[in-house]
TORKOL-4160 file (C-alpha; in steps of 0.2 Angstrom, whole numbers, padded with zeros to 4 digits, m for minus):
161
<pt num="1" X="0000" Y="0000" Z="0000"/>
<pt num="2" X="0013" Y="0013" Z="0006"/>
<pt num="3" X="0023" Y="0011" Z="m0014"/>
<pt num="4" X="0006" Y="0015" Z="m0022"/>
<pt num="5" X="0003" Y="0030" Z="m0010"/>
<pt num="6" X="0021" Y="0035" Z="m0015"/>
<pt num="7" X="0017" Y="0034" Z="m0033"/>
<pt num="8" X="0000" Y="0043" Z="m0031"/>
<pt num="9" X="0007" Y="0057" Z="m0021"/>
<pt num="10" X="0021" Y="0058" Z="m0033"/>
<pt num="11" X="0012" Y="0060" Z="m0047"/>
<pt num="12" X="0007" Y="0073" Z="m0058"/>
<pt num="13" X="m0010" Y="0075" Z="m0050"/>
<pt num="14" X="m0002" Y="0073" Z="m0032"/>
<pt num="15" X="0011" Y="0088" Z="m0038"/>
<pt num="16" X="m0005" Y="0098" Z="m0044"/>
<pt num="17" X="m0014" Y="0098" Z="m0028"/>
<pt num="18" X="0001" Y="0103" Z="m0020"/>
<pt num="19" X="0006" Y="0117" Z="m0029"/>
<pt num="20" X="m0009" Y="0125" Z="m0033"/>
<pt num="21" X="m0010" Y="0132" Z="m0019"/>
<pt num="22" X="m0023" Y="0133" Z="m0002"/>
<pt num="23" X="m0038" Y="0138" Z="m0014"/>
<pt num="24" X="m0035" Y="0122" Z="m0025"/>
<pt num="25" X="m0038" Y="0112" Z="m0008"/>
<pt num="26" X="m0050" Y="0121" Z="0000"/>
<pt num="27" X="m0061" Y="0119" Z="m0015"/>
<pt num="28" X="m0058" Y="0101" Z="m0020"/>
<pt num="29" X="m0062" Y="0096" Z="m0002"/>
<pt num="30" X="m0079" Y="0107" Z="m0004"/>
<pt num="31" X="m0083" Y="0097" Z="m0020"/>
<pt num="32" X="m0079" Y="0079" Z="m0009"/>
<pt num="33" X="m0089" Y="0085" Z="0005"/>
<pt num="34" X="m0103" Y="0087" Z="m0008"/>
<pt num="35" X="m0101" Y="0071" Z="m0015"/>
<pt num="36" X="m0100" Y="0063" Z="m0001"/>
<pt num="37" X="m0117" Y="0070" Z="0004"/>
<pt num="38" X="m0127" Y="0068" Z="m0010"/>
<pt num="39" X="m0123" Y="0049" Z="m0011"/>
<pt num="40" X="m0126" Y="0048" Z="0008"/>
<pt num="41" X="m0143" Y="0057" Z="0007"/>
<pt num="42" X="m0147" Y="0048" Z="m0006"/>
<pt num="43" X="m0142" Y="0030" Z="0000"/>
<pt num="44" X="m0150" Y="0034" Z="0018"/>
<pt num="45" X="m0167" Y="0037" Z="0010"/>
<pt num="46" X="m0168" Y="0020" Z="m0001"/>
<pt num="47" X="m0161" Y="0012" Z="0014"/>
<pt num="48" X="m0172" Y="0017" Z="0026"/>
<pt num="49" X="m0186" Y="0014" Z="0013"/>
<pt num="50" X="m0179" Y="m0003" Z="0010"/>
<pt num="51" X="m0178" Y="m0005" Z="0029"/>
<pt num="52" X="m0197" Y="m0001" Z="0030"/>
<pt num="53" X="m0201" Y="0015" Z="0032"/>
<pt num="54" X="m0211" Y="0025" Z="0022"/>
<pt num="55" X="m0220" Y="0011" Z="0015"/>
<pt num="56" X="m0236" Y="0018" Z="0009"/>
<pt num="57" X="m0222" Y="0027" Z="m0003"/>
<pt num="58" X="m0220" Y="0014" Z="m0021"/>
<pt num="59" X="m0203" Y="0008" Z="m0020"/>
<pt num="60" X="m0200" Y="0016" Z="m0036"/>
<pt num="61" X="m0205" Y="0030" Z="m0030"/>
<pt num="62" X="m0190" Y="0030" Z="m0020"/>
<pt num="63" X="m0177" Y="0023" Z="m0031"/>
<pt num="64" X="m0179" Y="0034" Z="m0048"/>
<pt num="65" X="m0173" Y="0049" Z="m0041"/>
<pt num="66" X="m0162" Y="0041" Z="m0026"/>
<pt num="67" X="m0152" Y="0029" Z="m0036"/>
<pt num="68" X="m0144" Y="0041" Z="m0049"/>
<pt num="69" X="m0140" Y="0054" Z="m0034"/>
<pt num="70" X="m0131" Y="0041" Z="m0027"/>
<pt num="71" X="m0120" Y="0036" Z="m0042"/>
<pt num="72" X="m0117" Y="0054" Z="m0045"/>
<pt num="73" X="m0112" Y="0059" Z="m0029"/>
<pt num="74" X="m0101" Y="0043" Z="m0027"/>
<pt num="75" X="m0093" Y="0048" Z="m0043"/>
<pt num="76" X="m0089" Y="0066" Z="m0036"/>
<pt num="77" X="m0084" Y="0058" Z="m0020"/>
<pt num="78" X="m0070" Y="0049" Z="m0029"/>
<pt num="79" X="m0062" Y="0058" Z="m0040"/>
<pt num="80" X="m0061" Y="0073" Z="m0027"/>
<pt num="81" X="m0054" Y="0059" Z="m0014"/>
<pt num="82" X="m0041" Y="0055" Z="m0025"/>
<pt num="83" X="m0037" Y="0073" Z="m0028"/>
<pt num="84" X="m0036" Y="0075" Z="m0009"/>
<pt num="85" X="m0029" Y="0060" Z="m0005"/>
<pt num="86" X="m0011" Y="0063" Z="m0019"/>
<pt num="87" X="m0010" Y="0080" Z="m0008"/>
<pt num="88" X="0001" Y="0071" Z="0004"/>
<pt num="89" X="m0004" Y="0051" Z="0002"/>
<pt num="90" X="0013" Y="0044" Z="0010"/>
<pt num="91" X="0005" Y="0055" Z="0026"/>
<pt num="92" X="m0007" Y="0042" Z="0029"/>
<pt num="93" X="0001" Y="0028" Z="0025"/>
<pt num="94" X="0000" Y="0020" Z="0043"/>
<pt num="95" X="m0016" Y="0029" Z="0045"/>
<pt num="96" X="m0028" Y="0015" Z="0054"/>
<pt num="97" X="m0044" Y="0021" Z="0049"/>
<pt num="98" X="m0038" Y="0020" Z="0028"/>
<pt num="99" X="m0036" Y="0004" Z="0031"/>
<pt num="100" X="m0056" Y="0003" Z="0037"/>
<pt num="101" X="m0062" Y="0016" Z="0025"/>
<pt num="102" X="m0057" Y="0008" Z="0009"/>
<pt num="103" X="m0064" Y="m0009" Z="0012"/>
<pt num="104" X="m0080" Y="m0001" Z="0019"/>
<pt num="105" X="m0080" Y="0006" Z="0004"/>
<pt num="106" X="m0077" Y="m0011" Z="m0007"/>
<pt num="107" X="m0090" Y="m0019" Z="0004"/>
<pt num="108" X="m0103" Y="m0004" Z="0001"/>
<pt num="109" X="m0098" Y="m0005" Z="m0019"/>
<pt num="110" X="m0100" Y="m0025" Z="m0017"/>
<pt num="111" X="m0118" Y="m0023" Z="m0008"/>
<pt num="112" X="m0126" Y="m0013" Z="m0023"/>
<pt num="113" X="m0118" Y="m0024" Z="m0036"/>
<pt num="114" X="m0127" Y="m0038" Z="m0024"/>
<pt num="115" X="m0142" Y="m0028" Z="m0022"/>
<pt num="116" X="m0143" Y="m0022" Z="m0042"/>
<pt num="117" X="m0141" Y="m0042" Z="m0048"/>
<pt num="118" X="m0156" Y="m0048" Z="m0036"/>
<pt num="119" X="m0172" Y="m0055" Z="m0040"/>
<pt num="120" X="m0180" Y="m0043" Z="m0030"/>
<pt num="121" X="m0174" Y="m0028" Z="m0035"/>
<pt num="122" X="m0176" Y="m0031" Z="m0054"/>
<pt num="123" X="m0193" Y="m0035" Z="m0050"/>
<pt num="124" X="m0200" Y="m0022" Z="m0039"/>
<pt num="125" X="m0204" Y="m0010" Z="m0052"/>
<pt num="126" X="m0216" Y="m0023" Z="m0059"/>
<pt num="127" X="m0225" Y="m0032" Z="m0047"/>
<pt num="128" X="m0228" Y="m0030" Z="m0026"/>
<pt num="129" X="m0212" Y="m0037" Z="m0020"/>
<pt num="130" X="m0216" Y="m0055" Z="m0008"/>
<pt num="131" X="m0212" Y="m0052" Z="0011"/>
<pt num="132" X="m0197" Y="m0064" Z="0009"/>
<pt num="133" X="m0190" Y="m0053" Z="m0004"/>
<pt num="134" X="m0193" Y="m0037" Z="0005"/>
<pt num="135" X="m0182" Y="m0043" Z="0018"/>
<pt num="136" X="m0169" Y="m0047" Z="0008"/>
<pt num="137" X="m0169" Y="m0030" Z="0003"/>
<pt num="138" X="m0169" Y="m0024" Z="0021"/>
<pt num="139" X="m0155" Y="m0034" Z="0023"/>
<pt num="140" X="m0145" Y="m0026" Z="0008"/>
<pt num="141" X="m0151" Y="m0010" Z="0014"/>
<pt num="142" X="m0147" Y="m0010" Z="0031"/>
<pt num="143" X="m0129" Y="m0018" Z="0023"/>
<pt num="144" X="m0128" Y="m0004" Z="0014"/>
<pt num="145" X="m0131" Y="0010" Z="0028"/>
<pt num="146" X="m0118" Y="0001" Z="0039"/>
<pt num="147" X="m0106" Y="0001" Z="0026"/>
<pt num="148" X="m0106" Y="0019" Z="0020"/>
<pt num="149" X="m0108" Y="0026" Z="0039"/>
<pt num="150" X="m0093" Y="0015" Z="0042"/>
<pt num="151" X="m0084" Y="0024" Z="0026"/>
<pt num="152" X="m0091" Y="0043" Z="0030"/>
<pt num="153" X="m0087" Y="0040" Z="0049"/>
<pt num="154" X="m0068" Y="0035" Z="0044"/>
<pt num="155" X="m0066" Y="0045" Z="0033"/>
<pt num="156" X="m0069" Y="0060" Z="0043"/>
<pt num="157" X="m0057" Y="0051" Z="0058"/>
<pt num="158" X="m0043" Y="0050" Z="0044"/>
<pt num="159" X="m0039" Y="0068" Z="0049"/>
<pt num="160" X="m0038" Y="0068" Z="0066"/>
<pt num="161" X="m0026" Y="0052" Z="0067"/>
């Protein structure tokens, strides 16, 4: 790990964020922070919806405008942490909570590729989903909140280490 945060940090992007000065930072960090919400605010609603609440409100309902948020957001949120993270990578090399971010991360990336290939979620734009299936949604979307808290929470704690 520590040779690729060496190679990031060294890199032209790494360099970049480095040299164009506090402004460059500031503002890259503001665009993360906004990515980072949107694909939070966006997850927690479909979660909690998968979870049970709201459920007078059609799945659907839900999902159209939440899923493309989130991609969106998560998107934003990546390519700004990169840019943040090149700033000074070898920094947090030994850096416990990297080491929890990235695979909450993974696993979060893994649970909507699980969640997106089910039965259940290719199905509930068509038909009243079967209480069996609504709980395997629950499951994936409680998954899914544990998973991104667990990311945005470390995250956030990479910081302060």
């Amino acid at each position: 790990m520590h040779e690729f945060l060496a190679w990031l940090e060294g890199s032209a992007l790494g360099h970049l964020m480095r040299e164009s000065g506090v402004w460059t930072y500031g503002c890259v960090n503001l665009v993360h922070i906004l990515g980072v919400a949107s694909l939070f605010g966006a997850v927690l609603v479909l979660d909690l919806r998968l979870l049970g609440l709201w459920r007078k409100v059609a799945l659907p309902a839900i999902t159209e405008p939440t899923v493309p948020i989130a991609a969106t957001g998560f998107i934003i949120a990546a390519i700004s942490g990169v840019c943040l993270l090149a700033t000074k990578a070898t920094e947090y090399a030994g850096n416990p909570f990297l080491y929890i971010k990235f695979p909450a991360i993974g696993l979060g990336l893994l649970n909507v590729a699980a969640l997106s290939s089910s039965s259940a979620w290719k199905q509930h734009k068509m038909r009243e989903l079967s209480s069996r299936e609504r709980s395997k949604l629950a499951l994936m979307g409680g998954i899914s909140l544990f998973c991104w808290l667990t990311a945005i929470t470390t995250g956030r704690m990479i910081g302060y280490w």
